[in-house]
KEDRENLO-463100 format. One line per field, with one value per residue: residue number from 1; residue in one letter; x, y, z of N, C-alpha, C in turn. Coordinates in steps of 0.1 Angstrom, whole numbers, plus 5000, padded with zeros to 4 digits. Each point is the difference from the previous one (the first is absolute). Layout:
<marlums>
k NUM/... .
r A/... .
n_east X/... .
n_north Y/... .
n_up Z/... .
ca_east X/... .
ca_north Y/... .
ca_up Z/... .
c_east X/... .
c_north Y/... .
c_up Z/... .
</marlums>
This chain:
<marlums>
k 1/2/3/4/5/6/7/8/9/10/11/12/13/14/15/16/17/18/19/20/21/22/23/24/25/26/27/28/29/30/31/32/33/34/35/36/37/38/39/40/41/42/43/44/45/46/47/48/49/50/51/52/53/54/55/56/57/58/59/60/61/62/63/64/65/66/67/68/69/70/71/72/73/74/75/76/77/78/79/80/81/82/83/84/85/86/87/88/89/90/91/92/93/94/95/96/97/98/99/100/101/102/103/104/105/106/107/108/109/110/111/112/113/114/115/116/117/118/119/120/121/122/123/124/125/126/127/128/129/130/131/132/133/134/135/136/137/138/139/140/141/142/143/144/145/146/147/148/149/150/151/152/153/154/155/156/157/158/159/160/161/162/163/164/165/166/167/168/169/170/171/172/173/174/175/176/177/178/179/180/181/182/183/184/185/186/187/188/189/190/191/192/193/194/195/196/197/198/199/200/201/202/203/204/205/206/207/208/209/210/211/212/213/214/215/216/217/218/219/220/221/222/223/224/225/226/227/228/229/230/231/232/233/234/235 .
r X/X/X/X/X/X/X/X/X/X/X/X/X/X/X/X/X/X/X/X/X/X/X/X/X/X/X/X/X/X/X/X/X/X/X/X/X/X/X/X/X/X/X/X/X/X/X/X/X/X/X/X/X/X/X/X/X/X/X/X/X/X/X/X/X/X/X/X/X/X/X/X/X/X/X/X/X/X/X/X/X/X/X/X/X/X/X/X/X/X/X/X/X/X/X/X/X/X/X/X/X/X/X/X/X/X/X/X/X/X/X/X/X/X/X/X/X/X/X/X/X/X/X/X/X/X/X/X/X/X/X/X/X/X/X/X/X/X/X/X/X/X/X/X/X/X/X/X/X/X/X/X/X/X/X/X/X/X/X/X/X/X/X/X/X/X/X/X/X/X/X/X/X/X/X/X/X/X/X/X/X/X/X/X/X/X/X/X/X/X/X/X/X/X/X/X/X/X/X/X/X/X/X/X/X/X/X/X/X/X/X/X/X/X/X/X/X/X/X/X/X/X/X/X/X/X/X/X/X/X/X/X/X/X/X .
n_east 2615/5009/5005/4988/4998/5010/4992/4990/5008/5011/4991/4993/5009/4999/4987/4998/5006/4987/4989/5006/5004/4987/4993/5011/4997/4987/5007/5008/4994/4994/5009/5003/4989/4995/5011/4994/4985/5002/5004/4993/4995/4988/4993/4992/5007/4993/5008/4989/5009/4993/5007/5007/5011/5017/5010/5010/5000/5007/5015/4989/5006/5005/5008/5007/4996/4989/4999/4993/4995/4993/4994/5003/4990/4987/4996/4990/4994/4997/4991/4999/5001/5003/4994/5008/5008/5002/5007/4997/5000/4993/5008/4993/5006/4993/5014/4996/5006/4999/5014/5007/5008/5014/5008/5005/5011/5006/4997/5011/4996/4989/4985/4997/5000/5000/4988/5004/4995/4993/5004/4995/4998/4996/4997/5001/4994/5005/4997/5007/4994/5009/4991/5006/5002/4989/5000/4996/4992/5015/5009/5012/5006/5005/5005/5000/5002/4999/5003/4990/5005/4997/5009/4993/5016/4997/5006/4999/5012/5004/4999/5016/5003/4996/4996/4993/4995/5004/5002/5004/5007/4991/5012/4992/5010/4996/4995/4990/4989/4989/4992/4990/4990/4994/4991/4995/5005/5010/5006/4999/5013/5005/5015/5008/5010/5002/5000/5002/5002/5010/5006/5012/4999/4990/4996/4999/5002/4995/5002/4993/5007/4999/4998/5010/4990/5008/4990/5001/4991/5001/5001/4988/5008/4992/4995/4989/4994/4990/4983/4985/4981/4999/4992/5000/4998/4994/5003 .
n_north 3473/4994/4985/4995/5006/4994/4995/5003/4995/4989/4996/5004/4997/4987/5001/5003/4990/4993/5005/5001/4989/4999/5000/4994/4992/5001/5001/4994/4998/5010/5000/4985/4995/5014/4993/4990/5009/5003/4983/4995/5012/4993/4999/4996/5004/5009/5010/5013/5004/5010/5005/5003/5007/5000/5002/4991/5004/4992/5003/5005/5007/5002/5015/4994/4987/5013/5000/4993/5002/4997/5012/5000/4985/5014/4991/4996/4991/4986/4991/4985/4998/4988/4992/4988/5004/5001/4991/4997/5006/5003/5014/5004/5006/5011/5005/5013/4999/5015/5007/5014/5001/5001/5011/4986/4991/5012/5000/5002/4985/5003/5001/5008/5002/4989/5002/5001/5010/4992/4989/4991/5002/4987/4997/4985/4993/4988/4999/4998/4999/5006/5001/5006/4991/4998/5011/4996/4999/4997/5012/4995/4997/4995/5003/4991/5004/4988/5005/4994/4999/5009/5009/5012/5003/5017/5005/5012/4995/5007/4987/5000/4992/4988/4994/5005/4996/4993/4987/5000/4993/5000/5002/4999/5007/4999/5005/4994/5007/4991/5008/4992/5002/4989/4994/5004/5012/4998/5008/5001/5001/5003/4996/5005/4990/5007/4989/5008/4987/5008/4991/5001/4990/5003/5010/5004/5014/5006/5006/5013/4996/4983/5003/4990/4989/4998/4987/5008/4993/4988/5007/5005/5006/5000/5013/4992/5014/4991/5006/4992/5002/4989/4993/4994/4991/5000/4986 .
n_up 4419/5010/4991/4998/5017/5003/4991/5009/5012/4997/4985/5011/5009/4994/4998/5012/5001/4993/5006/5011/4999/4995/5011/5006/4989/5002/5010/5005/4990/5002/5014/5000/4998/5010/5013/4994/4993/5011/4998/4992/5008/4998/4988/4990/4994/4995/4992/4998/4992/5001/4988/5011/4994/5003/4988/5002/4989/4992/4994/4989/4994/4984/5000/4995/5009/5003/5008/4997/5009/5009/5005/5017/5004/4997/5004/4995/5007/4997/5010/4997/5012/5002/5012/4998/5006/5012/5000/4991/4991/4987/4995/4991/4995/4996/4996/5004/4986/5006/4987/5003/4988/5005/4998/5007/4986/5001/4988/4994/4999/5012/4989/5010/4988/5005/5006/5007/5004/5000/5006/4992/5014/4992/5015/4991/5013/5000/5009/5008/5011/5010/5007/5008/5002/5009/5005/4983/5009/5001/5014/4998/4984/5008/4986/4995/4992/4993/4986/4988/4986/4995/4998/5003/4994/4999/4995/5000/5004/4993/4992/4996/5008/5000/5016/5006/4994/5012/4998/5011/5003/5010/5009/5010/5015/5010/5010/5012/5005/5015/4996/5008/4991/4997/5000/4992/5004/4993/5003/4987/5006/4990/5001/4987/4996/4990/4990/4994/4996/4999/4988/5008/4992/4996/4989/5012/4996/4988/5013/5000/5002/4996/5011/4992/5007/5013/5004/5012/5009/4999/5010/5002/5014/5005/5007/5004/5005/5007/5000/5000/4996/5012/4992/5009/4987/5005/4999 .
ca_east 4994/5013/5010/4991/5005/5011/5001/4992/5008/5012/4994/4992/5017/5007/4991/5006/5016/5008/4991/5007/5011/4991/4996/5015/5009/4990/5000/5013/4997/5001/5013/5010/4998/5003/5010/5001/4996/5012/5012/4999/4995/4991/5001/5008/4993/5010/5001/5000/5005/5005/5015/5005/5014/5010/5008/5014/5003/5017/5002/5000/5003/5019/4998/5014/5005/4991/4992/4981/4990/4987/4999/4990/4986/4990/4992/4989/4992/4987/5011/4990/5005/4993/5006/4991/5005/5010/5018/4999/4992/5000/5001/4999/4999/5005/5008/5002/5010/5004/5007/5007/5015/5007/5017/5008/5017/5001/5013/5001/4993/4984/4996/4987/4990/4985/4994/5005/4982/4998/4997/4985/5006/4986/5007/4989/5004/4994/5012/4997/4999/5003/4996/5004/4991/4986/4988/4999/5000/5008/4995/5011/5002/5009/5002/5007/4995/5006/4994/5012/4990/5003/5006/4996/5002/4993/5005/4986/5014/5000/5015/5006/5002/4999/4989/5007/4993/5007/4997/5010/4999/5005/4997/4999/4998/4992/4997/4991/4995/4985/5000/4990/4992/4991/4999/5009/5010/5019/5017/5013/5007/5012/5013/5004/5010/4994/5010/4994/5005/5003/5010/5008/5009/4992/4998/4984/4994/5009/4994/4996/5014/5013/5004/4993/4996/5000/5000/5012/5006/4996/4989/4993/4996/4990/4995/4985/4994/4985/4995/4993/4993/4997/4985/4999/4987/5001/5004 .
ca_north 5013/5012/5003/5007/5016/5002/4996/5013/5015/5005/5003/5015/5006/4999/5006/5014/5007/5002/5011/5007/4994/5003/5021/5010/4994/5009/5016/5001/4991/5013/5007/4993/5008/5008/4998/4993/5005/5013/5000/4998/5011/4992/4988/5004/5015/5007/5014/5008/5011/5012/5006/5011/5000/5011/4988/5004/4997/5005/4999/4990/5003/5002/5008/5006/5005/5004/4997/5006/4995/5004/5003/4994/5002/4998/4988/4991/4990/4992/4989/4992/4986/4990/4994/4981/5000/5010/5003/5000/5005/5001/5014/5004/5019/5006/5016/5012/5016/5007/5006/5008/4999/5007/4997/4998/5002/5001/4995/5010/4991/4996/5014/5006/5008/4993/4997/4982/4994/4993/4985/4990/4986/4994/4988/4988/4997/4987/4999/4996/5007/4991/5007/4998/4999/4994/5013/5014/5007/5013/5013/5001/4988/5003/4992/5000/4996/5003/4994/5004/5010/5007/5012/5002/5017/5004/5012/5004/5006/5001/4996/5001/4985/4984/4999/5006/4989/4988/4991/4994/4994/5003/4994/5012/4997/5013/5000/5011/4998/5006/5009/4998/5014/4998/4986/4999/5004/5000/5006/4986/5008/4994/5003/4990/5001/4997/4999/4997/4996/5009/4998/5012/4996/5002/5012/5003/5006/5013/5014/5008/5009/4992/4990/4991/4999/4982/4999/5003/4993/4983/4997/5009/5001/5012/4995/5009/5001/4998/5000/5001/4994/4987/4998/4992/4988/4989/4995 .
ca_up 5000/5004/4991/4993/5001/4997/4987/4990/5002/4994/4990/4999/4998/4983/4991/5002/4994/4983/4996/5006/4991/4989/5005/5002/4987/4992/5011/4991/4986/4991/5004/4988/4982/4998/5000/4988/4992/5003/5004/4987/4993/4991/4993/4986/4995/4988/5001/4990/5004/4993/5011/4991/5002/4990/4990/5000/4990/4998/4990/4990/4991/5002/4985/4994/5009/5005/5006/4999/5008/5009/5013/5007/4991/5003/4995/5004/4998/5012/5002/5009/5004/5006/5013/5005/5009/5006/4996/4987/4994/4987/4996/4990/4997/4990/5006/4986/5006/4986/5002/4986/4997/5005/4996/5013/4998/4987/4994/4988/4989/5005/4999/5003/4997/4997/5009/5007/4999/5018/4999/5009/5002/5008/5007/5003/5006/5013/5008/5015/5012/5012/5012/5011/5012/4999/5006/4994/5010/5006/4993/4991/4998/4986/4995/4988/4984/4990/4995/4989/4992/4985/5000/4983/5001/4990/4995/4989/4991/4983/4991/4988/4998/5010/5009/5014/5011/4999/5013/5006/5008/5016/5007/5014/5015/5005/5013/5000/5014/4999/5019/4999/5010/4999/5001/4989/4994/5008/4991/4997/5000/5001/4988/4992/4989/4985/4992/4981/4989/4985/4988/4994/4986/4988/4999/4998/4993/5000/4997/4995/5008/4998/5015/5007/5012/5000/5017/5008/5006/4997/5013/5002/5010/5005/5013/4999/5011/5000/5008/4996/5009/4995/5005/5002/4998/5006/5016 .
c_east 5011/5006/4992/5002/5011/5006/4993/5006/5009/4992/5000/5014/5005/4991/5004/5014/4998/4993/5010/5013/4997/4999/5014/5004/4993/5002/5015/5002/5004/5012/5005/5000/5008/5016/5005/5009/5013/5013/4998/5000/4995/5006/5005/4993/5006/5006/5004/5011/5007/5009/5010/5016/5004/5007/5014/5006/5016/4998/4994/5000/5016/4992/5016/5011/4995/4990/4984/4991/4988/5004/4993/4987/4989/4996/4989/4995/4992/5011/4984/5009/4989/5007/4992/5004/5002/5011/5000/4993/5008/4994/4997/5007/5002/5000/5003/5011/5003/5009/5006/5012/5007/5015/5004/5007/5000/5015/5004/4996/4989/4999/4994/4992/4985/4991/4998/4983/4994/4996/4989/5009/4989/5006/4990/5007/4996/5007/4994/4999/5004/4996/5005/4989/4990/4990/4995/4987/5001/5001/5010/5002/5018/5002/5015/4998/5013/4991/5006/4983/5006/5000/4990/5004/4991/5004/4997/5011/4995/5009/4995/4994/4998/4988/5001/4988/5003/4993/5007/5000/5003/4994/5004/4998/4992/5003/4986/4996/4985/4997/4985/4992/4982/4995/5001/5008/5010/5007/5008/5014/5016/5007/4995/5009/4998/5015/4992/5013/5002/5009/5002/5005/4995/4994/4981/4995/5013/4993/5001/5017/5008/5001/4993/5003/5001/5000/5014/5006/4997/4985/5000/4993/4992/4996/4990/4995/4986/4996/4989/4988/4997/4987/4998/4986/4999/5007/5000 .
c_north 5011/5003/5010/5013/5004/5002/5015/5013/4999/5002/5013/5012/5002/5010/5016/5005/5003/5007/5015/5006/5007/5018/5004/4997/5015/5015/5002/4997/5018/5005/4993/5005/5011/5001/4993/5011/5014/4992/4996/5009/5000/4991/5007/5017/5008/5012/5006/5013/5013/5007/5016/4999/5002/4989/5009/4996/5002/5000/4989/5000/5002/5004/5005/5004/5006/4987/5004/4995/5005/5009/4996/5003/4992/4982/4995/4989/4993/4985/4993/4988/4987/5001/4988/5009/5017/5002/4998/5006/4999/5006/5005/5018/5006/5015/5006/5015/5004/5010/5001/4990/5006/4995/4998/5007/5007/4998/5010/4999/5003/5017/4999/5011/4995/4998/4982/4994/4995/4988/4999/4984/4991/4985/4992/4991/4987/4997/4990/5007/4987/5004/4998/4997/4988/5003/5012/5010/5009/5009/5000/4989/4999/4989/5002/4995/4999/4993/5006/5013/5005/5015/5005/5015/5002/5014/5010/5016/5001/4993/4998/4980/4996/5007/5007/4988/4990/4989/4992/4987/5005/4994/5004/4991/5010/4996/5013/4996/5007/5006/4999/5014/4995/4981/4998/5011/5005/5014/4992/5011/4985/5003/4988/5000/4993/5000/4996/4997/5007/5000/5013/5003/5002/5014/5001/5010/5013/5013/5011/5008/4992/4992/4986/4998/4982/5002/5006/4985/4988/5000/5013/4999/5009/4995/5009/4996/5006/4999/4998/4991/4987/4994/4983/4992/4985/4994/5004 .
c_up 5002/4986/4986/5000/4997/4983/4995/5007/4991/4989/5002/5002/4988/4995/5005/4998/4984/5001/5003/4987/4983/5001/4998/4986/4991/5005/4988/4987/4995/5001/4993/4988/4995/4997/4991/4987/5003/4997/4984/4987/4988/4990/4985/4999/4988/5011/4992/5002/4994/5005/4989/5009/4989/4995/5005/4990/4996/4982/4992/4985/4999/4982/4996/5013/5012/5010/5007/5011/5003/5006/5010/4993/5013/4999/5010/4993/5005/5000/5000/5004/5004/5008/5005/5015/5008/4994/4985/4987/4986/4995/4986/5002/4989/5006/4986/5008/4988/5007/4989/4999/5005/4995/5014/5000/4984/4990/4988/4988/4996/4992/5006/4999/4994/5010/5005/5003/5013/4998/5015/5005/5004/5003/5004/5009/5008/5011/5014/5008/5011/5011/5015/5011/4997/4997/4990/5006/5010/4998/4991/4995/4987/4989/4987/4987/4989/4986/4985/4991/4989/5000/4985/4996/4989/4996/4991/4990/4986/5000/4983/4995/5014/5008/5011/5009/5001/5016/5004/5013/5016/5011/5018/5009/5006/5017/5000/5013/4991/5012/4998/5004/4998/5002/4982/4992/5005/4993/4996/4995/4991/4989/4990/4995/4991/4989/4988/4989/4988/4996/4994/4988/4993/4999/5000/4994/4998/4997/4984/4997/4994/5010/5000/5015/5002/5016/5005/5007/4998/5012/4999/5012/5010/5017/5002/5017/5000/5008/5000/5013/4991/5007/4999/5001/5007/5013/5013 .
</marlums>
């Protein structure tokens, strides 16, 4: 009879620790999560993003000697990336800028008495995103990008002969940061440097004036600063 009692105390001990054991697993089950879910800073998601900044544009053109470029130029566009992840993503963009012709360097060669005109620069773009951290989340998040695309100039000059519209190969690094201001939307602020592929050796078009015109430089290098809101789908 003694051992019998003895059997239905320790049972009834065991049964109150897992109950005990069960209440405190279920009291705490939401704080994990939560911690979970902050140190992961969700799962896959898109982001959509609209943006505006300036082109630092250099020499790209060479006319008899003369040298022809952009002036700094207005540009905007949209980005959509994926993200499986926080730290990783895969970037779609397309960026538009417009700006007049301009004589850099002039030469004794170059007439100018022709109007130089204004070129359309449109930049197709895939790239990566590497994200710092765990946590997209946070109030700040930084990252880096590089990725490649297609340069498309468009020039709207009178010529005599050849194209003023041409496509090219490019390819960009960037660094940016996100400064969170909503549960899904951020400031996405960052540089890029940008190099577009242009064969200087061949004559692309010849103005109204006699000038022909051939890429200035083999790379066509530029640095663009941006700023734009990013809205975030999912995870």
């Amino acid at each position: 009879m003694r051992a019998r009692s003895s059997r239905t105390l320790v049972l009834l001990c065991v049964l109150g620790t897992l109950a005990s054991a069960r209440a405190s697993g279920a009291q705490n089950m939401p704080k994990l999560q939560r911690r979970a879910i902050g140190k992961q800073g969700g799962g896959a998601h898109v982001e959509l993003t609209a943006f505006n900044g300036i082109q630092l544009p250099k020499d790209l053109y060479a006319s008899n000697g003369a040298k022809i470029g952009l002036a700094d130029q207005y540009m905007w566009g949209g980005r959509v990336a994926w993200h499986p992840n926080a730290k990783l993503g895969i970037e779609v963009s397309y960026g538009r800028a417009r700006s007049a012709l301009e004589v850099r360097s002039a030469a004794p060669g170059f007439a100018d008495t022709t109007a130089l005109g204004g070129q359309v620069v449109h930049q197709y773009d895939v790239g990566v995103l590497l994200a710092q951290g765990d946590n997209s989340g946070g109030k700040t998040q930084g990252f880096m990008l590089l990725g490649v695309g297609q340069t498309r100039f468009v020039g709207d000059i009178p010529v005599a002969s050849g194209e003023t519209t041409r496509k090219r190969f490019a390819w960009h690094i960037g660094l940016g940061s996100k400064l969170r201001m909503g549960t899904n939307l951020s400031l996405r602020i960052e540089g890029r440097y940008r190099s577009t592929n242009t064969d200087p050796r061949s004559t692309l078009y010849t103005d109204t004036a006699g000038n022909a015109y051939t890429y200035a430089p083999h790379w066509y290098r530029t640095g663009e600063i941006t700023a734009g809101l990013s809205y975030k789908i999912g995870g």
